[in-house]
Phi, psi and omega in degrees: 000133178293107146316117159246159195252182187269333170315268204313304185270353177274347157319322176307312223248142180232094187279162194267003160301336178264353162333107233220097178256175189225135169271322155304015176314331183233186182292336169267044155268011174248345185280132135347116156106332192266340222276348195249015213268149173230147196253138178222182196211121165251322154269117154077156211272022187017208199254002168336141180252008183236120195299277189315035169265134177273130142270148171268293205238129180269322211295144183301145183258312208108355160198174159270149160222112160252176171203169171222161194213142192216141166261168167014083238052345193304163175209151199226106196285167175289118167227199222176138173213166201245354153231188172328152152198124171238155192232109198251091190306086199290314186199154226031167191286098174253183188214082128005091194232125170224174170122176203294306184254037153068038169236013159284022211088163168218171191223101142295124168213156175217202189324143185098299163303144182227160148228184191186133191244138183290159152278159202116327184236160170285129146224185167181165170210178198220149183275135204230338198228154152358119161107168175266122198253152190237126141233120175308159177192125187270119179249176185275142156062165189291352177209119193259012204050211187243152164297144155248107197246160216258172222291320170319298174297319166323316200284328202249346172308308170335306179304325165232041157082030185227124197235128200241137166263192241241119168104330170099040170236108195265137171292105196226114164265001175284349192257357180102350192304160176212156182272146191315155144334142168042005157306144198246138167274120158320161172241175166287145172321116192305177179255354123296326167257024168281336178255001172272357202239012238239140186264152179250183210306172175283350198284320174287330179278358165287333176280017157227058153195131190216164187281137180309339197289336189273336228252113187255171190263134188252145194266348157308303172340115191311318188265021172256141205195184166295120165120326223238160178209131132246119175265150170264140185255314183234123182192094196290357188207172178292162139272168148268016169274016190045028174262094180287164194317173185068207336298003149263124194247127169229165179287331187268154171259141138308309179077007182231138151282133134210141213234155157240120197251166176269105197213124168292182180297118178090343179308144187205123153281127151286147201318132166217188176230171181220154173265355189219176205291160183215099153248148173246145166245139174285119161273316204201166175057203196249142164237140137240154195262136156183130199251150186326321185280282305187168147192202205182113183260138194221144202243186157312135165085003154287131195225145188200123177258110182283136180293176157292127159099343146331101191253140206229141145258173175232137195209126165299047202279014171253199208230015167244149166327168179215125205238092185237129150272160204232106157277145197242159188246027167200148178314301168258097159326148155282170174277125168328176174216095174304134181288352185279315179311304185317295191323310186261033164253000000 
């Protein structure tokens, strides 16, 4: 059985003071409105188009975790992804715009809130309220590919000297970059596939996104208890863990759960294990984590990837709820496996 040091899991753990962004990651990082935006890669090598995005933790999940973080007016340009991206609202008021020219609809959300965007389609999104806003953001599978971004960025990207090849690596020629000998330039999306690419009504994209205020506690859950509530957030299947499908259901796979869990003042899971990857992010109050070496105090906007097979609790030592979302690394989560049961087997 694998040992962890108190070392060995704060490698694991990303705090959110420690976050290491890159503002140029894509091709719109110079249009007007996009320029302040900063891109982070927190798990797994996400979709940056700039060699210089620090990853914090590379090793494979079975998904990505990123974030993004923007003031006041900032825009996130129309793109397209080839897997799940789900968005989980740490702080501030945003706005969800989709379609190739941002006339297709909208999605408001704010603290709390999740949404999850089909694949396949133009979105973006924009900071709305006052001040600098956090979104977490989950993409599908160990490789999410590249964005695919609609033909409007391309055009204004040109204007201010950043040019992306074939494969996804960008060309910033104001820096002296020059594109390689026989290298091939992305094109803008064909008007066929602008239409393969086609949003869908606004009445479906409203069921994949629901207000922190909807997100309820299941009384099925293994880790519900005094104190303690787990809700399903995204959950395209039953799990097996007796947390059933929803309440966002999708059509395209996520390849993921995420559940929220709750903890009153003082409130405690007791040590269990998981058979697939479990990272938590803190939304609001305090977590502490604690394994047989260790423990780990995780505050808002702290993020932390628990191994697999790791029998781990959770404890609530402050005097507000604690509030983290949990991504599970399979569609139908297992069931824990408590170390108190184990013991007495």
């Amino acid at each position: 059985m694998t040992r962890w040091t108190q070392t060995d899991m704060e490698k694991r753990l990303v705090r959110y003071a420690d976050l290491k962004g890159l503002r140029n990651a894509f091709i719109d990082a110079r249009t007007p409105g996009s320029d302040r935006k900063e891109n982070f890669t927190i798990i797994g090598p996400g979709v940056s188009e700039n060699p210089a995005q620090v990853v914090h933790i590379p090793e494979p999940h079975g998904f990505n975790v990123g974030a993004a973080r923007q003031p006041f007016g900032c825009t996130n340009s129309q793109h397209s992804h080839l897997t799940a991206e789900t968005f989980v609202v740490h702080t501030g008021k945003w706005r969800f715009v989709f379609g190739a020219d941002k006339d297709e609809g909208y999605l408001d959300v704010e603290p709390g809130d999740v949404a999850t965007v089909p694949t396949h389609m133009f979105r973006g999104f924009e900071k709305r309220d006052e001040g600098t806003g956090f979104l977490y953001v989950v993409l599908g599978h160990d490789d999410p590919g590249k964005v695919v971004w609609a033909p409007s960025v391309f055009e204004m990207a040109e204007d201010y000297g950043l040019k992306l090849l074939k494969g996804g690596k960008l060309v910033d020629t104001t820096l002296g970059e020059t594109v390689p000998e026989g290298a091939e330039l992305e094109q803008p999306p064909s008007a066929e596939q602008l239409k393969e690419l086609a949003t869908p009504p606004m009445d479906e994209l409203k069921k994949y996104a629901i207000k922190a205020a909807d997100i309820e506690g299941d009384p099925n859950s293994p880790l519900a208890g005094a104190g303690v509530e787990e809700a399903g957030v995204i959950g395209d299947v039953d799990g097996q863990d007796g947390i059933k499908a929803g309440p966002i259901v999708s059509h395209w796979d996520h390849g993921f759960a995420l559940r929220r869990l709750k903890l009153e003042t003082g409130a405690v899971i007791p040590a269990h294990s998981r058979a697939e990857q479990e990272v938590i992010f803190v939304q609001s109050g305090t977590l502490e984590v604690s394994w047989a070496d260790g423990a780990i105090i995780m505050g808002a906007g702290d993020t932390l990837s628990v191994p697999i097979g790791l029998a781990h609790g959770f404890r609530n030592p402050a005097s507000a709820d604690a509030i983290a979302f949990v991504v599970r690394g399979a569609s139908a989560p297992a069931a824990p496996q408590f170390a108190a049961a184990q013991a007495a087997e």
